[in-house]
N, C-alpha and C positions, 0 to 999 in steps of 0.2 A: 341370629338364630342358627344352630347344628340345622341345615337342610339337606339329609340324602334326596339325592333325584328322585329315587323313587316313592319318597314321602311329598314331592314339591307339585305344592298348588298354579296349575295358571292363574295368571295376574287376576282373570277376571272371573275365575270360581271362587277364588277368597276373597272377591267384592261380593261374592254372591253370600261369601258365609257372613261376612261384616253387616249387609244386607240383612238378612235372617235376624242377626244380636239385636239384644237392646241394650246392656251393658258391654262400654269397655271401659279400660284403666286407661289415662295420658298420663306419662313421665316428663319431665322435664328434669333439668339440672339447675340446681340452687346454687352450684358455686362449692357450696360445701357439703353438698349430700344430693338428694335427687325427694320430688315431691311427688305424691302420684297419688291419683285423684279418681276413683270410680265415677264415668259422666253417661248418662243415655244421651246416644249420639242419633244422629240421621245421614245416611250417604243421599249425597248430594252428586249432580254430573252440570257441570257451568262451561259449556263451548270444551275443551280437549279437558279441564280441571277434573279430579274428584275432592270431593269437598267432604267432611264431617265437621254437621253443625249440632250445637249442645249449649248448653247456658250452666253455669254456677253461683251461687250466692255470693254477692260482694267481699261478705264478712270470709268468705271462703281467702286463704292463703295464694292460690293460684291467680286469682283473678288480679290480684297486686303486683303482680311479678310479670306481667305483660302488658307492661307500657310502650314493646315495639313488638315485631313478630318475633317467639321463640322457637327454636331446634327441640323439636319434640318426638316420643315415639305412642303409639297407641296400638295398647294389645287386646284383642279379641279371641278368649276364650271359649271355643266350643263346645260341643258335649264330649264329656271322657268319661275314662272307666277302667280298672282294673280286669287283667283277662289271664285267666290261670291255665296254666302247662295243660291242667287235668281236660280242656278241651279239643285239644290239638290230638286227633286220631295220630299223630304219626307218634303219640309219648309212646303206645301201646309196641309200635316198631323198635325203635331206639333208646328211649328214655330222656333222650338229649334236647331235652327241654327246659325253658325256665318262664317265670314269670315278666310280666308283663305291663305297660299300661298305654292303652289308646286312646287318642285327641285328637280334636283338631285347635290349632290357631292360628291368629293372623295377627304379624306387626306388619305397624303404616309409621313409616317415619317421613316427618313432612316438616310444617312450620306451623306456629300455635298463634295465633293472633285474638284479641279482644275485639268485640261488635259491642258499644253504644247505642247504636241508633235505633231509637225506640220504637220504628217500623218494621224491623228487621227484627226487633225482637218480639215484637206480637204477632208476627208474620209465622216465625218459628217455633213459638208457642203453641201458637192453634193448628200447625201441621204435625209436632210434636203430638198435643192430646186428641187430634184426627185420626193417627195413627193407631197409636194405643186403646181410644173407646169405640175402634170401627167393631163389627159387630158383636155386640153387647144390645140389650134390650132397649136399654132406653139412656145412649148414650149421653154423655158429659159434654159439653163445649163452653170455652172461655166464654164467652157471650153467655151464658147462666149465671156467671158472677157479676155482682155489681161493676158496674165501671170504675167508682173512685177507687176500692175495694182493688180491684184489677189494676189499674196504676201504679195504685201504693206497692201491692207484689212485683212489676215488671220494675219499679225504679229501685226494686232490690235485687238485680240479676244483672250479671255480663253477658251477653253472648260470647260464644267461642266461635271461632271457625279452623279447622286443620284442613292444611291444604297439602293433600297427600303427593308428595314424591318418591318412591319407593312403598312396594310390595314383595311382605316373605309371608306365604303360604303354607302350612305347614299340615298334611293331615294326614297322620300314620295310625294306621287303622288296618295293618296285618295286612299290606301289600308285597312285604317281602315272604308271608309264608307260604305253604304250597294251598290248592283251592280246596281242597281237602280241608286242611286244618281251618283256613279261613272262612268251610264252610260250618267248620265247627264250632266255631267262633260266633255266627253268626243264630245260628242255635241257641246256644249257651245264653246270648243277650236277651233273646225273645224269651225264652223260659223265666230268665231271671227280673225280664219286664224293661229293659234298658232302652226303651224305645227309641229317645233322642241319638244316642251312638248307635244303635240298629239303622237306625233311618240314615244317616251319615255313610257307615258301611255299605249301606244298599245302594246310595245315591251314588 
């Protein structure tokens, strides 16, 4: 990833933004092209590891192509957003301005491995939909489905697990312009309702 310093995440604020996601894409290399797979993940922290744990359907491509651990990368896209000259108080001074556009992301390049184990995968499951039906009215849990019903689903999934080695942070969000313009920036998103990039600029 192009990382200016002044766009570069510490290691452990873009586990924060990874954190937040519930999608990201894993790439890997076929040899003769590259596969990449939209997974909901879970950051994981196992003694010094970070971990992202996720499952795919068997009949999924991916899941066949990891018969040992693979060289993978996994991108987390943030909230972005286009951000026009026309807010930058300094157009008015100079005119030397142009457009724009603000994100955040984060790659994790690590190692891709397959989970079998069928404890590990109910384990991940119900922390998975733990996650996702925590407050809601009258949330969902694995345990509402039949057991047989439930089997038959887990003995059609891999687990994944990425075991991250490397962190690029990436969140340019008009840190190189002056506070001025960035305040006007910040304006601009609220009026226009941008909340998720607002909340990011502000954090």
């Amino acid at each position: 990833m192009y990382l200016p310093e002044v766009f570069r995440l510490d290691d452990e604020v873009a586990l924060e933004v990874v954190e937040r996601a519930g999608l990201a894409t894993v790439v890997v290399s076929t040899g003769t092209g590259f596969e990449a797979t939209p997974i909901p993940w879970m950051l994981r922290r196992s003694g010094d590891a970070t971990l992202l744990v996720g499952h795919v359907s068997k009949a999924n491509p991916l899941a066949r192509m990891l018969s040992e651990p693979t060289e993978a990368i996994v991108i987390i896209d943030g909230p972005d957003g286009y951000v026009s000259p026309s807010w930058y108080p300094s157009k008015a001074e100079s005119g030397e301005v142009v457009p724009t556009w603000n994100y955040v992301s984060v790659h994790l390049h690590g190692r891709l491995l397959a989970v079998n184990d069928a404890v590990w995968l109910r384990e991940m499951v119900e922390s998975l939909t733990v996650r996702y039906e925590a407050g809601r009215e009258r949330p969902w849990s694995v345990g509402d489905a039949p057991a047989e019903y439930l089997d038959r689903m887990l003995r059609g999934i891999v687990g994944l697990e990425f075991r991250v080695d490397r962190v690029e942070g990436k969140a340019k969000l008009s840190q190189n312009r002056s506070e001025a313009d960035r305040a006007g920036v910040i304006r601009a998103l609220r009026v226009e309702g941008a909340e998720d990039l607002l909340g990011e600029m502000e954090r």
